[in-house]
C-alpha positions as CSV (number, residue, x, y, z in Angstrom):
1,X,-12.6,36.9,-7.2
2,X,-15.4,35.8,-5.0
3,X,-15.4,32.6,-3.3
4,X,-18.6,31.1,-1.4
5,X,-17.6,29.9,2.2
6,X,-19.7,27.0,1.5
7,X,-18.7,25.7,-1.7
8,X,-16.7,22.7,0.0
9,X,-20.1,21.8,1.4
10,X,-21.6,21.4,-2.3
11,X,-19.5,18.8,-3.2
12,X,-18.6,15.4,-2.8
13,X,-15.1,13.3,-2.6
14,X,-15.4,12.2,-6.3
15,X,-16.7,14.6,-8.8
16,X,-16.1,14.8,-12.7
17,X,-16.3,18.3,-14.3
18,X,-16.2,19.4,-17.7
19,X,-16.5,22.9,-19.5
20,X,-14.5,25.8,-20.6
21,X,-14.1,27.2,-16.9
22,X,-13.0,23.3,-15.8
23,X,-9.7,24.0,-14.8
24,X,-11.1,27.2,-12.9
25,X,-13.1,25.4,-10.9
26,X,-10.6,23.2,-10.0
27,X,-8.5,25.9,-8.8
28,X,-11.4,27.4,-7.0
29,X,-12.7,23.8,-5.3
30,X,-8.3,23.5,-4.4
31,X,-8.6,26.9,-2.7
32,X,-11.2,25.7,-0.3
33,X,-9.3,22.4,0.5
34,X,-6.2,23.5,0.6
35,X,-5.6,26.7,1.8
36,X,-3.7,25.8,5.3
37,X,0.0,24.9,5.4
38,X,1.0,21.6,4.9
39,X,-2.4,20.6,2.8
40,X,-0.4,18.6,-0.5
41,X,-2.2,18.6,-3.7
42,X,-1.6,16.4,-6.9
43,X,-2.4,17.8,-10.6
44,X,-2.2,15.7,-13.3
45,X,-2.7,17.8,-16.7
46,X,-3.7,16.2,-20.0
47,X,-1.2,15.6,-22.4
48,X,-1.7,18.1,-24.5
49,X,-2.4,20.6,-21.8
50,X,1.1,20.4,-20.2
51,X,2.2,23.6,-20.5
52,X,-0.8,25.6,-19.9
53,X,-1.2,24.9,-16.6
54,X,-0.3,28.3,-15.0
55,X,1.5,28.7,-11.8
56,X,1.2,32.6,-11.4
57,X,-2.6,31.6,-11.7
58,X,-3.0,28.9,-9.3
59,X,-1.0,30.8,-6.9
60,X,-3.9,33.0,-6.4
61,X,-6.4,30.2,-4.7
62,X,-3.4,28.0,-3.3
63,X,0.2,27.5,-1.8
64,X,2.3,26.0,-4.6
65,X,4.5,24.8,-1.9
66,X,1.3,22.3,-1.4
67,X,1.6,21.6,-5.1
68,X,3.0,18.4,-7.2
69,X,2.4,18.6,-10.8
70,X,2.9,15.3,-12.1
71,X,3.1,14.2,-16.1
72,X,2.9,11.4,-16.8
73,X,3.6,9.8,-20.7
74,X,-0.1,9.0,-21.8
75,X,-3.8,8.6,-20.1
76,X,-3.5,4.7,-18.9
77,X,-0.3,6.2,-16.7
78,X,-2.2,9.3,-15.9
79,X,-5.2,7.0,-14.1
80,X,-2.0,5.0,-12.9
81,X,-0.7,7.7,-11.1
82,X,-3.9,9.2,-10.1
83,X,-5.1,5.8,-8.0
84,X,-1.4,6.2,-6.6
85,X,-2.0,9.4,-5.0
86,X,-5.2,8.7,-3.8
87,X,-3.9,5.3,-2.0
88,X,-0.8,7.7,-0.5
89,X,-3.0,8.7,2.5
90,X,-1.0,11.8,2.3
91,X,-3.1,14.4,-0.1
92,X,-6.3,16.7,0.1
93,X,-6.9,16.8,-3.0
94,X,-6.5,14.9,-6.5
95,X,-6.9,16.5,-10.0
96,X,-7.0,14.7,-12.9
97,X,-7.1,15.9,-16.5
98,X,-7.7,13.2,-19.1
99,X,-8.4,13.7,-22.9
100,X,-10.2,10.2,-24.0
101,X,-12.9,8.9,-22.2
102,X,-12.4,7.0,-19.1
103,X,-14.5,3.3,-18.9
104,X,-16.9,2.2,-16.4
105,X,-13.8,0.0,-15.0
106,X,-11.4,2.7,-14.5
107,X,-13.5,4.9,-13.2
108,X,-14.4,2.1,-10.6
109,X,-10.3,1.9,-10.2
110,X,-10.1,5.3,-9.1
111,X,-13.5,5.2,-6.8
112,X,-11.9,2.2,-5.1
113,X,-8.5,3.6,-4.9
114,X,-9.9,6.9,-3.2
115,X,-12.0,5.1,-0.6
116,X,-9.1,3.1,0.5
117,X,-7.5,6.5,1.6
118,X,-7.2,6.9,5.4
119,X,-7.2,10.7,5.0
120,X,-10.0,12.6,3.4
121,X,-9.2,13.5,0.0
122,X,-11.3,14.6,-3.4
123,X,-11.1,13.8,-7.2
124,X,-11.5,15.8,-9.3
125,X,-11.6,14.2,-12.9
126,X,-11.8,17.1,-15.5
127,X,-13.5,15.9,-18.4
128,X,-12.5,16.2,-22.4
129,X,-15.8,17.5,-23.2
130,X,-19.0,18.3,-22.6
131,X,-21.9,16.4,-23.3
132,X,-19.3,13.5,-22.7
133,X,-21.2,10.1,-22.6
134,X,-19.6,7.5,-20.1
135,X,-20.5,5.4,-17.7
136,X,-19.1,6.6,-14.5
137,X,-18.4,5.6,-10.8
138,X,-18.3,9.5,-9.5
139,X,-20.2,11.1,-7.4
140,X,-21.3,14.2,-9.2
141,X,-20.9,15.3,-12.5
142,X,-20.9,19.3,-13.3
143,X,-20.7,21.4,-16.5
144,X,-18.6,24.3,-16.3
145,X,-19.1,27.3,-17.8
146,X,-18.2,30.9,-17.6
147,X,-21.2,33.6,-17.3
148,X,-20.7,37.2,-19.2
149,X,-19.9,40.0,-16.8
150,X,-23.0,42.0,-15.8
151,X,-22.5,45.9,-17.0
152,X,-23.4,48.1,-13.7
């Protein structure tokens, strides 16, 4: 798999994604933030999506010694935990999977919550999905999606 040198440079410290290739770019955007020893990481999958979450794969873009996966028991301790781990001042990167629209309030919670960090770190807030409508505080929102193959 290719990987642009520059993608960190496309993106900002709190961005919202949704799509079918979501978790993907996740992986991807974690690759270019976390590649050195000693860069921790949080994922926080959706409910539902526990289990799916795929070591084997996201040991090909990062360390999974860099890697807490934490589960929490529904999506108000989800954006708990998520505004915990941004406030640690000890991670590069944040991902949060959530199921139910966030509000305006929450997302503001977790905008606050990342600036307040004394180390760089990213969001990443992986949407339910797309054409979700709600007010945000991120950044950046993107839409996600895998392209066909091209036949040589």
């Amino acid at each position: 798999m290719m990987i642009p040198e520059d993608l960190s440079r496309n993106f900002t410290s709190y961005d919202e994604v949704l799509g079918t290739a979501a978790r993907s770019f996740a992986a991807i955007r974690a690759s270019t933030l976390c590649k050195q020893a000693n860069s921790p990481m949080v994922w926080i999958p959706a409910e539902r999506d526990r289990g799916s979450l795929s070591a084997e794969g996201l040991a090909r873009f990062i360390s999974l010694d860099n890697l807490t996966v934490v589960q929490p028991p529904n999506q108000k301790e989800a954006l708990w935990s998520a505004e915990q781990a941004l406030r640690s001042n000890a991670l590069k990167l944040v991902v949060l999977e959530i199921l139910e629209p966030y509000t305006l309030t929450q997302s503001r919670r977790l905008k606050l919550s990342l600036e307040a960090s004394t180390t760089p770190v990213t969001l990443i807030t992986i949407l339910p999905a797309a054409g979700a409508s709600m007010n945000s505080a991120a950044h950046t929102r993107w839409q996600i999606e895998p392209i066909p193959a091209q036949n040589e």
